[in-house]
NUFIDO-514893 format. One line per 3 residues: number of its first residue (from 1); their letters; for each residue x, y, z of C-alpha. Coordinates in nm, 3 decimals. Example, Ala and Ser with C-alpha at 12.3 -4.5 7.8 and 13.67 -1.06 7.14 Angstrom:
1> as> 1.230 -0.450 0.780; 1.367 -0.106 0.714
//
This chain:
1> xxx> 3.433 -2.387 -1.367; 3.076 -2.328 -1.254; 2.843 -2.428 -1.557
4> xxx> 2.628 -2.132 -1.768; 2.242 -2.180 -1.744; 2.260 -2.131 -2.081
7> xxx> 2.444 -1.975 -2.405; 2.294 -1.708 -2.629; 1.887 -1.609 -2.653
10> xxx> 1.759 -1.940 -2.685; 1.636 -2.180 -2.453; 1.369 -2.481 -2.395
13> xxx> 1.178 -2.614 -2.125; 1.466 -2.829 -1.972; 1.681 -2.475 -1.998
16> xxx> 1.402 -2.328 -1.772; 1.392 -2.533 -1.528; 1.777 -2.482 -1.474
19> xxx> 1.728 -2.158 -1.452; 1.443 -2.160 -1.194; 1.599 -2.406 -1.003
22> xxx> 1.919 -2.186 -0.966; 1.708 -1.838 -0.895; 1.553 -2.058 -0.616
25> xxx> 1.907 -2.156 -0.475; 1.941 -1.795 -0.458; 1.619 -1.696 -0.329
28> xxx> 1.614 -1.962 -0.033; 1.954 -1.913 0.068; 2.105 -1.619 0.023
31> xxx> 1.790 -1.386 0.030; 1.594 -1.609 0.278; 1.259 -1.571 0.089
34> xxx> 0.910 -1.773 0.179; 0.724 -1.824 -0.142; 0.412 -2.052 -0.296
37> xxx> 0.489 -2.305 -0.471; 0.520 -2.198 -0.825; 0.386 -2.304 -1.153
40> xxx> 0.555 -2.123 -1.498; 0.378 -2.157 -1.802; 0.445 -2.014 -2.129
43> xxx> 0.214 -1.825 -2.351; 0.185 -1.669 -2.687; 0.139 -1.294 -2.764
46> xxx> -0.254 -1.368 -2.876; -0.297 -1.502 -2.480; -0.099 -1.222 -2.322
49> xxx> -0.347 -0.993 -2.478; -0.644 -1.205 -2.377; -0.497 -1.172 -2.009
52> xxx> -0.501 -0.846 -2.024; -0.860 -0.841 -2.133; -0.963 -1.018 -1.790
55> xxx> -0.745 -0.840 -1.583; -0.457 -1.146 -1.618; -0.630 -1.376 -1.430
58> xxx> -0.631 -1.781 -1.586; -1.041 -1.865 -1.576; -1.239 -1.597 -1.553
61> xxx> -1.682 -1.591 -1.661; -1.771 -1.447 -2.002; -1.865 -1.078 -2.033
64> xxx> -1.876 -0.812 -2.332; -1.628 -0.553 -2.232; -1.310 -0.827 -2.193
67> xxx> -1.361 -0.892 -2.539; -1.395 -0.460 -2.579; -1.013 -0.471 -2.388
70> xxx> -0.879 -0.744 -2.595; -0.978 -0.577 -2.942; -0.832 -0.242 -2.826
73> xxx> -0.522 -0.423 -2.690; -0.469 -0.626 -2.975; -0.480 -0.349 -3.246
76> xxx> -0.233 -0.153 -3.028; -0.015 -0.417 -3.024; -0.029 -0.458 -3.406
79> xxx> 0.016 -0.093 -3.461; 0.314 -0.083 -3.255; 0.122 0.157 -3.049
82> xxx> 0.234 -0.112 -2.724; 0.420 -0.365 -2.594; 0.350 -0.628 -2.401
85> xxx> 0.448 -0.740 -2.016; 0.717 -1.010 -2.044; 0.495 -1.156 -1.748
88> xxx> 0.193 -1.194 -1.587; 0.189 -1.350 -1.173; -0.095 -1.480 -1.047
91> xxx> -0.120 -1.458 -0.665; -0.253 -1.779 -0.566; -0.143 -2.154 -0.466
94> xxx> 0.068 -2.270 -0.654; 0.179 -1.932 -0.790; 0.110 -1.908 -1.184
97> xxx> 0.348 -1.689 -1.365; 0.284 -1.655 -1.756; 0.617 -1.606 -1.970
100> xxx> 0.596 -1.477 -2.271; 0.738 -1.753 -2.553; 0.904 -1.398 -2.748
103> xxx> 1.163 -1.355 -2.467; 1.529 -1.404 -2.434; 1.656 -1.669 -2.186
106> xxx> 1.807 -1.427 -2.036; 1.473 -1.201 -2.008; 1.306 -1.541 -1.906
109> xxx> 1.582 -1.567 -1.585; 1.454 -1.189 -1.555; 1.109 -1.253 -1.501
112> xxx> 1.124 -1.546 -1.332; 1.327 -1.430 -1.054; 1.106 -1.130 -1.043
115> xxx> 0.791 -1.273 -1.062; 0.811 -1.657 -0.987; 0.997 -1.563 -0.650
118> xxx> 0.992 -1.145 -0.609; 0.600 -1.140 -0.644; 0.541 -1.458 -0.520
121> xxx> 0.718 -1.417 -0.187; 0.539 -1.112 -0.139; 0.187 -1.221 -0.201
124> xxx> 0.277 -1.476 0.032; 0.365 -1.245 0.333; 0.228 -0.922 0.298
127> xxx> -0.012 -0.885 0.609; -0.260 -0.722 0.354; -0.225 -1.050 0.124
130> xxx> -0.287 -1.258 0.440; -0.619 -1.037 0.522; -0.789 -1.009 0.244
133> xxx> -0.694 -1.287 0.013; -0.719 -1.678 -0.026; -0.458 -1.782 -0.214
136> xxx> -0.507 -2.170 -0.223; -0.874 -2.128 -0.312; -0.916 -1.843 -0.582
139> xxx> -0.886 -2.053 -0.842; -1.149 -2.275 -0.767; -1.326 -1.975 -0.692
142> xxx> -1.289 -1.837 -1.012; -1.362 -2.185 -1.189; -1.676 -2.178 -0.989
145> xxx> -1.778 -1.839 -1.117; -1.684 -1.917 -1.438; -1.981 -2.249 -1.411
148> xxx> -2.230 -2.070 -1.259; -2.236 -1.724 -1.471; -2.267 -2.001 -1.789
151> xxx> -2.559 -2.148 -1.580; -2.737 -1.830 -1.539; -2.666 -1.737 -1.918
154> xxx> -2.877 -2.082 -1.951; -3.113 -2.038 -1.737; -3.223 -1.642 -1.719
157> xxx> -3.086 -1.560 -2.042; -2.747 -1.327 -2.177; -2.910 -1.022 -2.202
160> xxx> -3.055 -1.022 -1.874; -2.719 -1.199 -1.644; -2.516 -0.946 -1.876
163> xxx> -2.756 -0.617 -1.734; -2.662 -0.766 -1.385; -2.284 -0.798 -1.458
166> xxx> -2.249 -0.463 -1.604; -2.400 -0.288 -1.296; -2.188 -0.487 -1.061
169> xxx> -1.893 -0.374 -1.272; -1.956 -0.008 -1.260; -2.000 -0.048 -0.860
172> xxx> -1.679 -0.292 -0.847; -1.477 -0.013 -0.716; -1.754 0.031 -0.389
175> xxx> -1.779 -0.326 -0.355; -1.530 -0.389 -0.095; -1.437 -0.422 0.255
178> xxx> -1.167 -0.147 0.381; -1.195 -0.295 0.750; -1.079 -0.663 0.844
181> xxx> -1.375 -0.870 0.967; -1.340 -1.141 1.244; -1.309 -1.429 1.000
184> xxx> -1.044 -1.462 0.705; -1.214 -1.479 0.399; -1.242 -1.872 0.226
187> xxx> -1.299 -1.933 -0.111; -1.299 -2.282 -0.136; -1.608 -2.345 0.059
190> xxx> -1.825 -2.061 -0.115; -1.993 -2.281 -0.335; -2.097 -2.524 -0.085
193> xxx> -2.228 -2.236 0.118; -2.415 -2.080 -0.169; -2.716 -2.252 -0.134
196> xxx> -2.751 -2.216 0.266; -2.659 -1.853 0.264; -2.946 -1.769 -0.019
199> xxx> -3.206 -1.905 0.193; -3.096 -1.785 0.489; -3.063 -1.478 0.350
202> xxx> -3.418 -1.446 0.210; -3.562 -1.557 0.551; -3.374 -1.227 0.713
205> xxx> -3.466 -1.022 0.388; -3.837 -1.101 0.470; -3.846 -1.032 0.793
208> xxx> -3.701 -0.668 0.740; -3.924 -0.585 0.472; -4.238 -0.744 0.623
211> xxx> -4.219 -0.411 0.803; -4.291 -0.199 0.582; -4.610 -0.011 0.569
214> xxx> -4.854 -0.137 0.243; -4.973 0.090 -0.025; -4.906 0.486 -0.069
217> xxx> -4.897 0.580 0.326; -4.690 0.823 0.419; -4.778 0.721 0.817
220> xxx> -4.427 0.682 1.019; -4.267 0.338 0.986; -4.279 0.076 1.269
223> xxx> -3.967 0.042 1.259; -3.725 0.314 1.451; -3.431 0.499 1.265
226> xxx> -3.195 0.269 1.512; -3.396 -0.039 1.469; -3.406 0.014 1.074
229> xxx> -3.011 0.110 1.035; -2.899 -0.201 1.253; -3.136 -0.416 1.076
232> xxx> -2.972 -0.274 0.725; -2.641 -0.237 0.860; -2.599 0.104 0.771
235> xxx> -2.405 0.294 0.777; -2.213 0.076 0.492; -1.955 0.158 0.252
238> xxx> -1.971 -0.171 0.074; -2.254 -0.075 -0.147; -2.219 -0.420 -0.333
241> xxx> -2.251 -0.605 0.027; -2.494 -0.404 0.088; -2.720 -0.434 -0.244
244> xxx> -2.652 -0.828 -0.239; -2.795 -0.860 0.130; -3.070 -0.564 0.090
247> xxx> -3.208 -0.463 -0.236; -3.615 -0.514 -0.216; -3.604 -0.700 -0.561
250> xxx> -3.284 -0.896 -0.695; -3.309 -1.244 -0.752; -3.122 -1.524 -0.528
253> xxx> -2.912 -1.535 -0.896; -2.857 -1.149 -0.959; -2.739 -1.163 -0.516
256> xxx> -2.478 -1.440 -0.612; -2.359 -1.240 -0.904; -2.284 -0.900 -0.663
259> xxx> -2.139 -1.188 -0.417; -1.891 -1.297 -0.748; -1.803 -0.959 -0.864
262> xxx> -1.788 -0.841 -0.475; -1.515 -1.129 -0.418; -1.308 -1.064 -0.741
265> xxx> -1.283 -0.681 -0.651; -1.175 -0.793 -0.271; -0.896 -0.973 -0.400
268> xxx> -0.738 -0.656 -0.589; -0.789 -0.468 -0.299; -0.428 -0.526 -0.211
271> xxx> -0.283 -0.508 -0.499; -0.384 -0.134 -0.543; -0.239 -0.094 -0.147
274> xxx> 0.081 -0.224 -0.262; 0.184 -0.110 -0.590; 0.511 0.066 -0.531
277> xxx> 0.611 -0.193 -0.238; 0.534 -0.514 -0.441; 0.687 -0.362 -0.782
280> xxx> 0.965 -0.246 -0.546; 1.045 -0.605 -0.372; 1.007 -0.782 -0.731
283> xxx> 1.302 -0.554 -0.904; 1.500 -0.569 -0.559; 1.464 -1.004 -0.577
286> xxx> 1.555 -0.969 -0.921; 1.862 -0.743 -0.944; 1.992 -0.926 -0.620
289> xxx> 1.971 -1.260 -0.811; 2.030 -1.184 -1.168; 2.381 -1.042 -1.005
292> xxx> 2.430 -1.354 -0.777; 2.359 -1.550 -1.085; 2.636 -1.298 -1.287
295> xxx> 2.897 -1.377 -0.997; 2.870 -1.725 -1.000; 2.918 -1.767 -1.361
298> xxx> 2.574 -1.888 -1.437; 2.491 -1.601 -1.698; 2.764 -1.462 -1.914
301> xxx> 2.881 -1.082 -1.940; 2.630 -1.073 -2.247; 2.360 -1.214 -2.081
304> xxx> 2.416 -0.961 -1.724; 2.456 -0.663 -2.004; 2.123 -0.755 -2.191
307> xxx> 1.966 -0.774 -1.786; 2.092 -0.441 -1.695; 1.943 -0.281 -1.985
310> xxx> 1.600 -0.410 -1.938; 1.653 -0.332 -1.617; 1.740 0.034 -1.613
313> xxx> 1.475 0.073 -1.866; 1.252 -0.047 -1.579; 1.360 0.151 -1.331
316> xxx> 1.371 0.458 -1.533; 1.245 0.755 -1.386; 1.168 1.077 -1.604
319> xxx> 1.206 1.463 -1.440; 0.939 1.651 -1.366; 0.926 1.838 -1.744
322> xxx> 0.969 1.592 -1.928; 0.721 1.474 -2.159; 0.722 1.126 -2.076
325> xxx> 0.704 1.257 -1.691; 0.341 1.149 -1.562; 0.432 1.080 -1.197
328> xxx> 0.649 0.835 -1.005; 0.711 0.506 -1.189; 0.639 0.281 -0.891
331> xxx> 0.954 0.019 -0.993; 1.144 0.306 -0.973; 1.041 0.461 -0.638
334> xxx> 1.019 0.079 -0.483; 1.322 -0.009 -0.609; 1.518 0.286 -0.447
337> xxx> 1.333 0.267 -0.122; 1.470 -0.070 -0.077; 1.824 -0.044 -0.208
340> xxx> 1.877 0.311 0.033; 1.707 0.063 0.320; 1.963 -0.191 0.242
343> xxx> 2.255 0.146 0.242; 2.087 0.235 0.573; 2.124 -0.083 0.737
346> xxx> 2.483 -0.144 0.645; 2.653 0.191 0.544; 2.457 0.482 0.753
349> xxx> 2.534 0.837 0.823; 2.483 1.022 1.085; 2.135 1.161 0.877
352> xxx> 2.046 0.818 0.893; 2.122 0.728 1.265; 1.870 1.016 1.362
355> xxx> 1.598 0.963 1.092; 1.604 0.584 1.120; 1.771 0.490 1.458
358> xxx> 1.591 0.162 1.482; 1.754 0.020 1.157; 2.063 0.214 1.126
361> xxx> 2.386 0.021 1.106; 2.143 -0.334 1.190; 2.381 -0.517 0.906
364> xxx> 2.083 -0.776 0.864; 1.977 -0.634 0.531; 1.755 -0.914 0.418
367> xxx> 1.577 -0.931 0.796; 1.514 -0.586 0.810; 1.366 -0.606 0.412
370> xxx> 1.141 -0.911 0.482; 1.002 -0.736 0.813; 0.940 -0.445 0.550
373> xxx> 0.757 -0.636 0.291; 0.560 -0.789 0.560; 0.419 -0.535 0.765
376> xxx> 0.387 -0.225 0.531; 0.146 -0.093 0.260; 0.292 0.190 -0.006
379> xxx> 0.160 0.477 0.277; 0.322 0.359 0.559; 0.605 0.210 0.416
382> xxx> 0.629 0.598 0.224; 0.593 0.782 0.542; 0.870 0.494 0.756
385> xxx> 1.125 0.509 0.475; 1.192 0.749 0.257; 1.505 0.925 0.336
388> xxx> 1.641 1.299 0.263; 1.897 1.142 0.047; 1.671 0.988 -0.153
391> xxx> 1.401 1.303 -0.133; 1.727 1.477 -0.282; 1.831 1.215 -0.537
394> xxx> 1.469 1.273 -0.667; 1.480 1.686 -0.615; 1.116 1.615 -0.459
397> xxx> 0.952 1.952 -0.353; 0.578 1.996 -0.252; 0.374 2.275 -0.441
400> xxx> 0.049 2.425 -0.278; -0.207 2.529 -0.498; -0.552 2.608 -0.320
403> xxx> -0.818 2.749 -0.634; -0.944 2.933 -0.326; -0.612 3.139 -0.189
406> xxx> -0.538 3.414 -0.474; -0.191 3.376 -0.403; -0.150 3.120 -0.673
409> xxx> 0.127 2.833 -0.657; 0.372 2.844 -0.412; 0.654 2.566 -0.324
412> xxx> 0.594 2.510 0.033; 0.830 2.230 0.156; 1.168 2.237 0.025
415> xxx> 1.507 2.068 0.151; 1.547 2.176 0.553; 1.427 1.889 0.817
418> xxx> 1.049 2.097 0.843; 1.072 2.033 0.389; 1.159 1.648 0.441
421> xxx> 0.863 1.603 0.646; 0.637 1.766 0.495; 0.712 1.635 0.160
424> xxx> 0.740 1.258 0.278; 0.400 1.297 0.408; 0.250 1.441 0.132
427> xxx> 0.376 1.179 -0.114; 0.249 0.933 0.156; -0.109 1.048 0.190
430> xxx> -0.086 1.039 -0.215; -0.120 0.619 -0.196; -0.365 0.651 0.109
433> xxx> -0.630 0.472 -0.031; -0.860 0.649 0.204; -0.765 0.983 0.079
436> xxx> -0.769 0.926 -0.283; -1.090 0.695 -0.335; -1.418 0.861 -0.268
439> xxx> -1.548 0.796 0.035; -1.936 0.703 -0.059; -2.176 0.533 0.205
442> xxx> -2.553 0.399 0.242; -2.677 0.587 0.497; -3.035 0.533 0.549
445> xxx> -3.314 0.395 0.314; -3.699 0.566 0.348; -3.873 0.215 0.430
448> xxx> -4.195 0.409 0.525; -4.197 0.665 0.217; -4.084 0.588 -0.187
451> xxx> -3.820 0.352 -0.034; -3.526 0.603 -0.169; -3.212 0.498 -0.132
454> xxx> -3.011 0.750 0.041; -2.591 0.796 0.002; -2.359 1.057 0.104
457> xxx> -2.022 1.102 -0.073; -1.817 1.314 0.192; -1.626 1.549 0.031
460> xxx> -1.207 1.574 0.089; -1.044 1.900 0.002; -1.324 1.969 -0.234
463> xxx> -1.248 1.677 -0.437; -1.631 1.646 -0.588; -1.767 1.421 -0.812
466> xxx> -1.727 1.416 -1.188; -2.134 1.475 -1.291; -2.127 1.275 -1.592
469> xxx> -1.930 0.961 -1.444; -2.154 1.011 -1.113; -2.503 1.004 -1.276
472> xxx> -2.381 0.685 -1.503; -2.240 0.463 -1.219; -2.597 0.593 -0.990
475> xxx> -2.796 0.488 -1.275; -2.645 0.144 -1.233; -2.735 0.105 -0.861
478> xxx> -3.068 0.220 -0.886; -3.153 0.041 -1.128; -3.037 -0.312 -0.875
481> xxx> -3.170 -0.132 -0.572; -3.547 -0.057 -0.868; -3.629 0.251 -0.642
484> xxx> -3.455 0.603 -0.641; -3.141 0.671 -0.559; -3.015 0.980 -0.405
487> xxx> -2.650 1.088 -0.357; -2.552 1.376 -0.135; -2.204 1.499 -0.142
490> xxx> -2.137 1.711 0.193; -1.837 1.827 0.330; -1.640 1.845 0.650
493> xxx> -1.890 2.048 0.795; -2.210 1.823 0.682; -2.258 2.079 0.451
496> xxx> -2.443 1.990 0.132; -2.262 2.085 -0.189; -2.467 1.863 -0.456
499> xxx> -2.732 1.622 -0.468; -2.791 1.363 -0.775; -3.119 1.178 -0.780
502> xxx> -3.176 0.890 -1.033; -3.453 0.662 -1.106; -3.420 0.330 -1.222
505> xxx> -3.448 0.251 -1.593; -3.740 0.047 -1.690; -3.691 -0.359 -1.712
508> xxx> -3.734 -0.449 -2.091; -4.001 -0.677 -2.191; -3.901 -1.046 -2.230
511> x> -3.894 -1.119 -2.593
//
């Protein structure tokens, strides 16, 4: 008789390494996964809460509004306004996942398998985790960040390092790089580099600005609009690359700040890429070994019962009115992607043979799931793979509503092959990064005039900018770039619809 992992909820640290050495069993062999090496480590409630503050990473610099997050979080949490994650995964080498000490040993064999091997094996393959990620060196990254905003603190004072920090923040979200560059991005040897890269920096910095024409003359610049734009390499969407390299005043300090902040926001870029795929994988590793580990004997009926509840709580999905409804729960949509894939692949109709003839009836579940987590963000793997069935299972619809047609709402893709389509590409283009982030870019800077900083925000399906949040987050770059900023929102046409201008806020005074 095979041997339980353990009896009842409790456990210890020699139960948990049973249990993650028999998820692994299951992982390697039967499921064929590729993961970090992985390093579990169990925390309180108090330190769940202060990884939520930093955005669950393990070292992370000091800054104001983490400690905002942590007092909001916490007093939730007391209320019984919130629960808590029953983990946290870091993606990085070894792979950190933080248990929570509360759970079950059966919700620990939960989150393991999801997170110690689910997450981790998708971090590790995921051609978007391989671009724009370094997992072996973040955390020296981050230990380095943490060293050197505590140096500036020392140096150049809190107030002024936590001005810098707050502007970077508010720009986090245009601080990063939607385009692969020629060489993969290393942590591990940015410090080193640091120094070099400031003073060559400087010496190119010079030599642009040298240019410019002394005093209040408005006489043309000697520089040409090509010369000028290659020199600044504009256009650029990467207004943090861009303020780090260009901006007439910043310190070699405030640059290596954007270059901190502009390297933490890279790392999520992913992650936000991903969501439904990576959620979707985790719960798919999960259920596939928590029910190995039920078959085998390893985990008691009890224990498999207590599992399927969390479970199906995870996975729940609410209809369209009801309350709780506030879009697709991304387990839930992941999770069903891959288990019809896996129906596809094995059991197909003849709907399935002419939607998806290149994996229909393959019988190599697992090879045709790992080729899927490894090659597909949550568009493209939206637009390969979801099927009518599960477009019916759902009762998804598409509703047009254009404020300028006066024929109101109307449901315009329904179930026929021409309704399948047109919904699966909808919901698609609704995780297209590129269609739901603002496109914003640096387009030219007026070297010869006030130096004005000049942006256009190109306008998609008349998506404009909220005022208030616009003027706040412009206020922050102008006051790094210390010369006026101008933002003109145009449309498909080049047609102006608004333009912002904002001058920067006057430095305080050293006390």
């Amino acid at each position: 008789m095979t041997e339980r992992l353990f009896e009842g909820a409790d456990w210890d640290f020699h139960t948990l390494q049973r249990i993650t050495d028999a998820c692994e069993e299951v992982a390697m062999k039967d499921l064929g996964l590729d993961v970090y090496p992985n390093q579990i480590e169990v925390i309180t409630a108090e330190q769940m809460l202060d990884a939520y503050s930093s955005v669950g990473m393990p070292l992370f610099y000091k800054h104001w509004s983490f400690g905002k997050h942590f007092a909001f979080h916490e007093a939730s949490y007391r209320k019984g306004l919130m629960g808590l994650a029953y983990e946290i995964v870091i993606n990085s080498s070894p792979c950190i996942s933080y248990l929570m000490e509360e759970n079950t040993a059966t919700m620990q064999t939960l989150v393991i398998a999801h997170a110690a091997f689910g997450h981790n094996h998708f971090f590790k393959n995921n051609y978007l985790f391989k671009q724009w990620t370094d997992a072996d060196g973040i955390l020296d990254y981050l230990d380095f960040a943490k060293n050197y905003v505590m140096t500036c603190e020392e140096r150049y004072g809190r107030v002024e390092v936590e001005r810098t920090l707050d502007a970077a923040h508010a720009l986090m979200s245009h601080g990063i790089d939607r385009y692969p560059g020629k060489k993969k991005l290393d942590l591990r040897s940015e410090e080193k580099r640091a120094g070099r890269r400031r003073q060559h920096e400087e010496e190119v910095f010079n030599d642009l600005w040298r240019t410019v024409p002394k005093g209040a003359s408005k006489t043309r610049s000697a520089l040409s609009i090509e010369r000028r734009r290659k020199l600044l390499g504009l256009p650029q969407e990467n207004l943090l690359y861009f303020l780090e390299k260009s901006a007439p005043r910043l310190a070699p300090w405030q640059r290596e700040l954007l270059r901190i902040v502009r390297h933490i926001a890279q790392y999520f870029y992913p992650q936000s890429q991903t969501k439904v795929m990576n959620e979707g994988t985790a719960t798919y590793v999960h259920y596939r070994i928590m029910t190995k580990l039920h078959q085998q004997g390893r985990i008691s009926d009890g224990n498999f019962l207590e599992f399927l509840q969390s479970h199906t709580n995870v996975v729940f999905q609410p209809e369209f009115d009801d309350p709780r409804f506030s879009g697709f729960n991304p387990y839930a949509l992941g999770f069903a992607v891959m288990q019809d894939i896996e129906r596809i692949v094995t059991r197909p109709e003849d709907e399935d043979r002419e939607w998806f003839p290149d994996i229909a009836g393959k019988n190599d579940v697992m090879g045709v799931l790992r080729d899927v987590w490894a090659n597909y963000r949550d568009e493209s793997f939206i637009a390969q793979f979801l099927s009518p069935k599960l477009m019916r299972h759902f009762r998804m619809f598409h509703l047009h509503d254009d404020p300028e047609e006066r024929a109101g709402i109307r449901v315009d893709a329904i179930h026929d092959d021409r309704g399948f389509r047109r919904v699966r590409r909808e919901l698609a283009r609704q995780h297209d990064v590129g269609f739901i982030d603002a496109n914003i870019e640096v387009v030219d800077v007026d070297l010869s005039g006030d130096r004005r900083l000049i942006l256009h925000h190109h306008v998609i399906k008349g998506s404009q900018l909220n005022e208030t949040d616009a003027k706040r987050v412009l206020q922050h770059l102008a006051d790094l770039w210390t010369y006026d900023v101008s933002l003109i929102e145009v449309d498909a046409n080049d047609k102006v619809l608004r333009e912002y201008v904002v001058s920067p806020r006057p430095i305080p005074a050293a006390a």
